[in-house]
C-alpha positions in Angstrom: 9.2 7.6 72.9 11.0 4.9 74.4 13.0 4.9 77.2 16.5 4.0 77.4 18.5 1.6 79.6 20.0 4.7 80.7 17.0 6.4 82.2 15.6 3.0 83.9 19.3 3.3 85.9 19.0 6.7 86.6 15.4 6.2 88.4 16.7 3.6 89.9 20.1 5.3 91.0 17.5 7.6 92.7 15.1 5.5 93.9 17.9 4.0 96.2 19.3 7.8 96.8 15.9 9.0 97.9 15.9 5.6 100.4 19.1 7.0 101.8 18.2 10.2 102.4 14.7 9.2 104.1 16.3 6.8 106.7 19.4 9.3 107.8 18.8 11.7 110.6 21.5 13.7 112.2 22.4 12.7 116.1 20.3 14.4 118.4 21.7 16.9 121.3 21.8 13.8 124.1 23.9 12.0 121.4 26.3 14.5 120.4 29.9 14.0 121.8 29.8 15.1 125.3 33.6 15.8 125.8 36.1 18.3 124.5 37.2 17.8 120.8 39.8 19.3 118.4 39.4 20.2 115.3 40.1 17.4 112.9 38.0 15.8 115.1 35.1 18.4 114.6 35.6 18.5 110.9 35.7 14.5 110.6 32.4 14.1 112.8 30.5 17.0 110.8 31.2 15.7 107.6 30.0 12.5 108.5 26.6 13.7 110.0 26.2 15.9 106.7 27.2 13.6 104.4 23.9 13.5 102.6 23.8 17.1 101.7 26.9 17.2 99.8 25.8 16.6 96.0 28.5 13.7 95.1 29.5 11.2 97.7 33.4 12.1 96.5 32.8 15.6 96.1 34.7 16.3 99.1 34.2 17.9 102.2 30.9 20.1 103.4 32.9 21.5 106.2 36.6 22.5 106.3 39.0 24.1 109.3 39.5 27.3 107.5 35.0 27.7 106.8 35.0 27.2 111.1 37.8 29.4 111.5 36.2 32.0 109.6 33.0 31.3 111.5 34.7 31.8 114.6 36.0 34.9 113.7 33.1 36.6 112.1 31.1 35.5 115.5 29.2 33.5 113.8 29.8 30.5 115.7 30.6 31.0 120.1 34.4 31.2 120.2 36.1 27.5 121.6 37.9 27.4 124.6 41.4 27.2 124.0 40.8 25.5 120.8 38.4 22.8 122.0 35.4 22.8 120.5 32.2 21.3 122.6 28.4 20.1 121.9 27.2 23.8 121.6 30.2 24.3 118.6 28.5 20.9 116.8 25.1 21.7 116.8 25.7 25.4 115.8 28.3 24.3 112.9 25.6 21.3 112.0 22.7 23.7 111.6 24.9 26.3 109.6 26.0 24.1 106.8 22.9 22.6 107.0 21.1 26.2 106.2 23.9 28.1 104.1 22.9 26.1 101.1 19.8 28.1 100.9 20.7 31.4 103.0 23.4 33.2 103.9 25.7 32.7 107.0 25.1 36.1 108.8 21.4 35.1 108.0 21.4 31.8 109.2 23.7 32.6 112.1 21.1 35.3 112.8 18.2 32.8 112.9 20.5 30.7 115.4 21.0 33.6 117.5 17.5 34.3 117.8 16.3 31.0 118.8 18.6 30.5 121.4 17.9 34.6 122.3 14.3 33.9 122.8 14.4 31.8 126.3 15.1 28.4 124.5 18.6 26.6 125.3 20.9 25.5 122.4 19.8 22.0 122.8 16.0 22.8 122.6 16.8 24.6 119.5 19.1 22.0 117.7 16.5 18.6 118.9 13.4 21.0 116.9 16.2 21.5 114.0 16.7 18.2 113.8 12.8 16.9 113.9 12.0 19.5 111.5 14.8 18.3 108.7 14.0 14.5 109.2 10.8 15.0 108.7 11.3 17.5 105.6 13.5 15.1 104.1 10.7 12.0 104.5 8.5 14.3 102.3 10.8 15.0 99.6 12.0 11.4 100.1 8.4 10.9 99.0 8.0 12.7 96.0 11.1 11.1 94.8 10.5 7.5 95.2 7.3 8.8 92.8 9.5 9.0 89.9 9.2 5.3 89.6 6.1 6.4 87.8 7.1 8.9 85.2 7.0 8.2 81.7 10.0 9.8 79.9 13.1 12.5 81.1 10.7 15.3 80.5 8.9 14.3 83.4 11.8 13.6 85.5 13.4 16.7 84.5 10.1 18.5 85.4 9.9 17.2 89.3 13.6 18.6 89.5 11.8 22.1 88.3 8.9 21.8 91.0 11.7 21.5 94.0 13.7 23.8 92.4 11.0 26.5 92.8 9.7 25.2 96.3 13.1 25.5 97.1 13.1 29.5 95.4 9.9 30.5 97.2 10.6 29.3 100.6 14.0 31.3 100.4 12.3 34.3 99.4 9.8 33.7 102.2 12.6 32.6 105.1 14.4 35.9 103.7 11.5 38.0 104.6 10.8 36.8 107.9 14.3 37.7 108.6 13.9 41.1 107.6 11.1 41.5 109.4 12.7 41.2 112.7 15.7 42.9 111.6 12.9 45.9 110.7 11.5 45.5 114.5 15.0 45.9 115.9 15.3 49.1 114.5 11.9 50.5 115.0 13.3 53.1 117.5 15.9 54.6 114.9 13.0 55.0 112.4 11.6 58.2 112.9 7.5 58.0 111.9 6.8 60.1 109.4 5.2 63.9 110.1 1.8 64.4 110.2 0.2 66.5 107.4 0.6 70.3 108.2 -2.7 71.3 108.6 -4.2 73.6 106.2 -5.3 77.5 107.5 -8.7 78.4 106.6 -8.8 81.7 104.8 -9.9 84.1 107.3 -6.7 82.5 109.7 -4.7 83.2 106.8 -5.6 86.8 106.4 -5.0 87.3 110.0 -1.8 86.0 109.8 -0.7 88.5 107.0 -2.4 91.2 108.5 -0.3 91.1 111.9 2.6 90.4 110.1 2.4 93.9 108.0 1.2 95.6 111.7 5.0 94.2 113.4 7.5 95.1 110.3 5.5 98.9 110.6 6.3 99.1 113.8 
């Protein structure tokens, strides 16, 4: 079957998408604003640094104030300081839009938490963040710019099927990782279960019985 004008502008629409989304990465910790901001100012610096995760460049914003207020008071995000929000507020909010389009918030907060828990400082954790999604992104970058190559929208439609279930089964595994340390954390209010009772032999049995009879005759 021949294609269409259509699909040649659609690969090529994507071609130049998947160019975009190779050469963005977000700023890194040393980069960040380093002074007090409000929040119009929080929510206009976020949405640009996520701007290529929304689907549709006039879909609107990623990140609104009322999302960071309820953050903030669900304690998923460190409280500001009388309403000033600082680097540690940006890299938190960054990697939790970032992660909420595959997990939950409490479960992405919790991964967050964790991190920083474990001895490493916020900035550590946000810099590896960051490394890790620039080069994710190169990768799928890669198998886009493939799609120069396929031969008809079946195929195209088909490498939109192969993310879509990368994307499925690392969820499922994140999810269980997650669990697994929520499992550990309450190791100490799981009670192991009892041991077997141990079965009488015969003979200890009959004993048994027999002193029972001997105490209700006396």
């Amino acid at each position: 079957m021949e294609k269409s004008a259509k699909f040649y502008e659609d690969v090529a629409e994507l071609q130049r998408w998947a160019k975009s989304f190779r050469e963005f990465k977000a700023n890194e910790w040393d980069t960040l604003p380093d002074i007090d901001l409000y929040m119009d100012q929080v929510i206009g610096y976020l949405n640009r640094q996520l701007k290529n995760q929304g689907k549709d460049k006039d879909e609107g914003q990623i990140l609104t104030p009322s999302m960071i207020n309820n953050y903030v008071k669900s304690g998923q995000v460190t409280h500001p300081d009388r309403k000033k929000y600082v680097r540690e507020h940006l890299a938190q909010l960054y990697m939790l839009c970032s992660m909420k389009q595959i997990l939950t918030i409490p479960d992405a907060s919790e991964l967050i938490r964790r991190l920083t828990d474990d001895g490493h400082g916020i900035g550590e954790v946000y810099d590896a963040f960051i490394s890790d999604q620039h080069a994710i992104n190169e990768g799928i970058a890669s198998v886009i710019e493939q799609t120069d190559a396929v031969g008809s929208e079946y195929d195209l439609l088909r490498v939109a099927v192969g993310l879509v279930l990368n994307a499925t089964a690392e969820r499922i595994a994140a999810e269980r990782i997650i669990a697994l340390f929520r499992a550990s954390d309450g190791d100490s209010s799981v009670a192991e279960a009892p041991a077997p009772a141990e079965k009488k032999k015969p003979a200890e049995k009959k004993a048994q019985e027999k002193k029972k009879k001997a105490d209700k005759a006396e």
